[in-house]
C-alpha positions as CSV (number, residue, x, y, z in Angstrom):
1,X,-1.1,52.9,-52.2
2,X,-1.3,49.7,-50.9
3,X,1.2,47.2,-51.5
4,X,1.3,43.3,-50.7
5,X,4.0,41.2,-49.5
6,X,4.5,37.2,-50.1
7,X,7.3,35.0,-49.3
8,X,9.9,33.2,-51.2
9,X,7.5,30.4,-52.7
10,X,5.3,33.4,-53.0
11,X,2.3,32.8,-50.6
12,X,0.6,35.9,-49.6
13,X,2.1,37.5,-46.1
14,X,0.3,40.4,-45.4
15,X,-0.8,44.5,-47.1
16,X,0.9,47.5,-46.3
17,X,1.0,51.0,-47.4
18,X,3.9,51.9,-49.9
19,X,6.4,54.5,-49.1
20,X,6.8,57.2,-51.8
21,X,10.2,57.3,-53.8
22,X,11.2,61.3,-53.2
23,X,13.5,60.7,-56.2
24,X,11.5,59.2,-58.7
25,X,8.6,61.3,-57.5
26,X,10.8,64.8,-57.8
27,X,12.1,63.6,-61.4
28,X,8.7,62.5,-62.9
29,X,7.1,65.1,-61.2
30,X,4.2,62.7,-60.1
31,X,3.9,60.5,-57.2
32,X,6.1,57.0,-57.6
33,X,6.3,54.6,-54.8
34,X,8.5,52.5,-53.3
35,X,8.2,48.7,-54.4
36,X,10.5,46.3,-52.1
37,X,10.9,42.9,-53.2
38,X,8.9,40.1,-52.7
39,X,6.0,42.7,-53.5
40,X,3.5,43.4,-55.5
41,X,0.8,46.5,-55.9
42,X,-1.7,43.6,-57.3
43,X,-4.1,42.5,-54.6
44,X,-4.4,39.0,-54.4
45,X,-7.9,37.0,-54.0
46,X,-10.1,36.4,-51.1
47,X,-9.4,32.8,-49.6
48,X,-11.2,29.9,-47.7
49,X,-9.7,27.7,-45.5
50,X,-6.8,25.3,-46.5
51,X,-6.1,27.8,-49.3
52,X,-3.3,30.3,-49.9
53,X,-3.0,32.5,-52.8
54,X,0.5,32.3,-54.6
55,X,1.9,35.4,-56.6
56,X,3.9,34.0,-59.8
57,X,4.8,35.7,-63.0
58,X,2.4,38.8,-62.2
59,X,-0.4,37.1,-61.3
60,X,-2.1,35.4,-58.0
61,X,-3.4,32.0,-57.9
62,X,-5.6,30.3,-54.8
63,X,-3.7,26.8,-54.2
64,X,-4.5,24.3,-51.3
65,X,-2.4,24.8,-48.3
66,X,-2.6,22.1,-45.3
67,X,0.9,23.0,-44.3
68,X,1.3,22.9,-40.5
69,X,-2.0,19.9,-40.0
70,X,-1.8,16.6,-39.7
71,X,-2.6,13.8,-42.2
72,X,-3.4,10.2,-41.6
73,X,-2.7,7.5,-44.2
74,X,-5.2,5.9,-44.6
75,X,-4.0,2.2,-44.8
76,X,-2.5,2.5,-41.2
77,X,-3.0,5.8,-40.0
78,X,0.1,6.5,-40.1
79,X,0.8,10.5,-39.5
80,X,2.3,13.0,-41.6
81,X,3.1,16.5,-40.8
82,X,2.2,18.7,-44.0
83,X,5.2,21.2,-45.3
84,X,4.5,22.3,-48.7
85,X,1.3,24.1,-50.4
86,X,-0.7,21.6,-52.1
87,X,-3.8,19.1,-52.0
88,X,-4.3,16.0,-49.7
89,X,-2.2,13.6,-51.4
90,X,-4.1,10.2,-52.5
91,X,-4.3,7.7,-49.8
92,X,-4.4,10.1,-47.1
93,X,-7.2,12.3,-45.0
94,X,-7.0,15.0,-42.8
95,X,-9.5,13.6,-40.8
96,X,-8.3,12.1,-37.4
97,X,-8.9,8.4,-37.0
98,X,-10.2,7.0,-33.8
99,X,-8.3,4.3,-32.2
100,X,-9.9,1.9,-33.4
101,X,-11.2,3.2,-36.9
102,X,-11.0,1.8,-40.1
103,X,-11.3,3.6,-43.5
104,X,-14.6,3.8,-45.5
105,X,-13.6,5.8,-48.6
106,X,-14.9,9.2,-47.0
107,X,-14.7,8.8,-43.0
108,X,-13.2,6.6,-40.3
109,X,-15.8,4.0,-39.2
110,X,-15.3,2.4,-35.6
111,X,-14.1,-1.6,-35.5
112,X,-16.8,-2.4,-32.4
113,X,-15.5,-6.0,-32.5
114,X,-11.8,-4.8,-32.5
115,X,-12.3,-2.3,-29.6
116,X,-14.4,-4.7,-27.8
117,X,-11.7,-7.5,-27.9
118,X,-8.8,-4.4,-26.8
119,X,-11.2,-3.2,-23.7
120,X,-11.4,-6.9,-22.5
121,X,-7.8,-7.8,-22.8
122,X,-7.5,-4.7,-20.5
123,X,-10.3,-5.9,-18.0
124,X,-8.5,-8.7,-17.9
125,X,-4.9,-7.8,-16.9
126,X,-6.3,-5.6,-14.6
127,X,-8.3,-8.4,-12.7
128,X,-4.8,-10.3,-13.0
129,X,-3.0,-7.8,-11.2
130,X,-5.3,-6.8,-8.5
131,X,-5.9,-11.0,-7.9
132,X,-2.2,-11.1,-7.4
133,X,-2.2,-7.9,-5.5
134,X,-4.8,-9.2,-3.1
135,X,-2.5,-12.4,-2.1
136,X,1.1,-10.6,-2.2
137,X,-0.5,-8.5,1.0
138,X,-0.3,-11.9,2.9
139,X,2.9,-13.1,1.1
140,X,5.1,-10.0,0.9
141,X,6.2,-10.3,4.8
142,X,8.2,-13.1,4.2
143,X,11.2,-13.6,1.7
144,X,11.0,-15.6,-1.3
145,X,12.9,-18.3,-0.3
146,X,10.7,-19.0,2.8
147,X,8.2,-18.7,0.6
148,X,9.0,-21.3,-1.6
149,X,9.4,-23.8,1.2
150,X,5.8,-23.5,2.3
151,X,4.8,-26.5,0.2
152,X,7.1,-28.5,1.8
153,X,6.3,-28.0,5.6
154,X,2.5,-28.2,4.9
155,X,3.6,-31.7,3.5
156,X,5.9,-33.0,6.1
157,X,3.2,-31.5,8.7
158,X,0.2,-33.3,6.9
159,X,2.7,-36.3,6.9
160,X,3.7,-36.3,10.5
161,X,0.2,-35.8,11.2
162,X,-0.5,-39.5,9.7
163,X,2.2,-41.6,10.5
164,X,4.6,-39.6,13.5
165,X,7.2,-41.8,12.6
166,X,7.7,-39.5,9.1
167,X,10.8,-37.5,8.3
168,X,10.1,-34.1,8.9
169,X,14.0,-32.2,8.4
170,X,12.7,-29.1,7.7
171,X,10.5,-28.6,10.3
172,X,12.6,-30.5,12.7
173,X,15.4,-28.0,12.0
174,X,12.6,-25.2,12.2
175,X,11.4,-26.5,15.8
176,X,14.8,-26.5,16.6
177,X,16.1,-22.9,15.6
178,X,12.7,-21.8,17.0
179,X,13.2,-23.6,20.4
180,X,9.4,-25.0,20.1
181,X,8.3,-28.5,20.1
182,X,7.6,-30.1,16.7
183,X,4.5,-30.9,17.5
184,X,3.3,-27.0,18.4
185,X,5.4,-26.1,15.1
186,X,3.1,-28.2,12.8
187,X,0.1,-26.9,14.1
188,X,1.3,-23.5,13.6
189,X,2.0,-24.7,9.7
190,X,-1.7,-26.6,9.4
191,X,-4.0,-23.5,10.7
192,X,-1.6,-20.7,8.6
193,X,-1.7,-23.5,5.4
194,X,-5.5,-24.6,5.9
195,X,-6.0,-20.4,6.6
196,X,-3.9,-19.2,3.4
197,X,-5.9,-22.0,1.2
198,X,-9.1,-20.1,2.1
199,X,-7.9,-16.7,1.4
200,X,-6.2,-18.4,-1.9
201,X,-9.7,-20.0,-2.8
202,X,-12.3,-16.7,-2.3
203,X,-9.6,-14.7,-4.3
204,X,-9.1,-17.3,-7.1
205,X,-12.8,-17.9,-7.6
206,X,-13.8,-14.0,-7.7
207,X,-11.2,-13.9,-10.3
208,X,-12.7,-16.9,-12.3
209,X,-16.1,-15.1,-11.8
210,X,-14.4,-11.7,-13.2
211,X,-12.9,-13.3,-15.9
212,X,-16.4,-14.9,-17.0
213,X,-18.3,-11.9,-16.4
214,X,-16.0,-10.1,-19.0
215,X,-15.7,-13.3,-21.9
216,X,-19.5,-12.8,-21.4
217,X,-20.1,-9.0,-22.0
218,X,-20.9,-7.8,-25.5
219,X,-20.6,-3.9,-25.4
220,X,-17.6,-2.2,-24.3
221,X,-19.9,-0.6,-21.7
222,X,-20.8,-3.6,-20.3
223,X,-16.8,-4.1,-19.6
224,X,-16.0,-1.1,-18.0
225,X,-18.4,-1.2,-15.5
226,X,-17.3,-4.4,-14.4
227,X,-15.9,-3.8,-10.7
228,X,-13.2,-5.6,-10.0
229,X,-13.2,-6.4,-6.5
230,X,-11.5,-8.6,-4.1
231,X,-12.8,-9.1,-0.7
């Protein structure tokens, strides 16, 4: 005889075959079998999927079961891990919502002008980085604070360059820690200034093209193949 087990919520487990009772058996002197708990010798119902049949009170019943998926709120697609037998509750879908997907009542229907605007942003910061990525090559040699002094010998070179008699006290104690002439040191700081303003302008104006090349596009496809460049 076949026998069929369920759990403690009752949800069917699995068949097996009964064991015969030799005592009962011997005493009625007909074949009685074994009936463990949590077992019944009434077969339950063919299901389909997100069911489970439930054993109560002597009977089965065929309940929904979406324990174990994943269900998105609908409002904010917020996720909730199912762990008890029952429908979808209201509000919710087991349906998996795109990034950029908003509710229709049945399915998720893409935002285009909401993914659009994310995949831009992207393009965007990614241009940023590689602009500044392209100048720190030529800037990364040299420590910030020398750096931050480059504005200041291009303009005491540009203004000894006009008028010799100008204060140059950077430079001069440059030259001087150098053992070179002033005048050799400022040409040094006009050709590397005049050199790093050319590098500074080709970079800055691909960037400016990138950047109106993606404000332009109107499909996400157009975006992504937007190669970002810097010579």
């Amino acid at each position: 005889m076949k026998i069929y087990h369920f759990d403690e919520i009752g949800a069917f487990l699995y068949e097996s075959e009964a064991s015969i009772d030799p005592l009962e058996t011997e005493r009625a002197e007909s074949t009685i079998y074994l009936l463990p708990s949590n077992c019944t010798s009434v077969s339950p119902p063919e299901i389909g999927q997100n069911q489970v049949a439930l054993f109560s009170a002597g009977l089965w019943q065929t309940q929904p079961d979406f324990r174990g998926e994943t269900l998105y709120r609908t409002s904010d697609k917020e996720a909730l891990v199912v762990d008890s037998v029952g429908g979808i509750p209201s509000g919710y879908t087991n349906l998996q919502p795109s990034e950029f997907g908003e509710w229709s009542g049945s399915q998720w229907i893409s935002n285009d002008e909401q993914e659009l605007l994310s995949v831009k942003q992207v393009k965007q910061f990614e241009i940023n980085q590689k602009a500044d990525a392209s100048l720190s090559g030529i800037t990364a040699a040299y420590p910030e604070s020398e750096r931050l002094s480059w504005n200041k010998q291009e303009l005491e070179a540009r203004s000894w360059l006009n008028d010799q008699a100008a204060k140059t006290p950077l430079l001069s104690g440059i030259s001087r820690s150098r053992g070179i002439e002033l005048e050799n040191l400022i040409e040094k700081v006009i050709i590397k200034s005049d050199a790093f303003a050319v590098r500074s302008g080709l970079v800055f104006g691909c960037r400016q093209m990138l950047e109106e090349m993606v404000e332009t596009a109107s499909t996400v496809g157009d975006v992504n193949s937007i190669e970002i460049v810097f010579e």
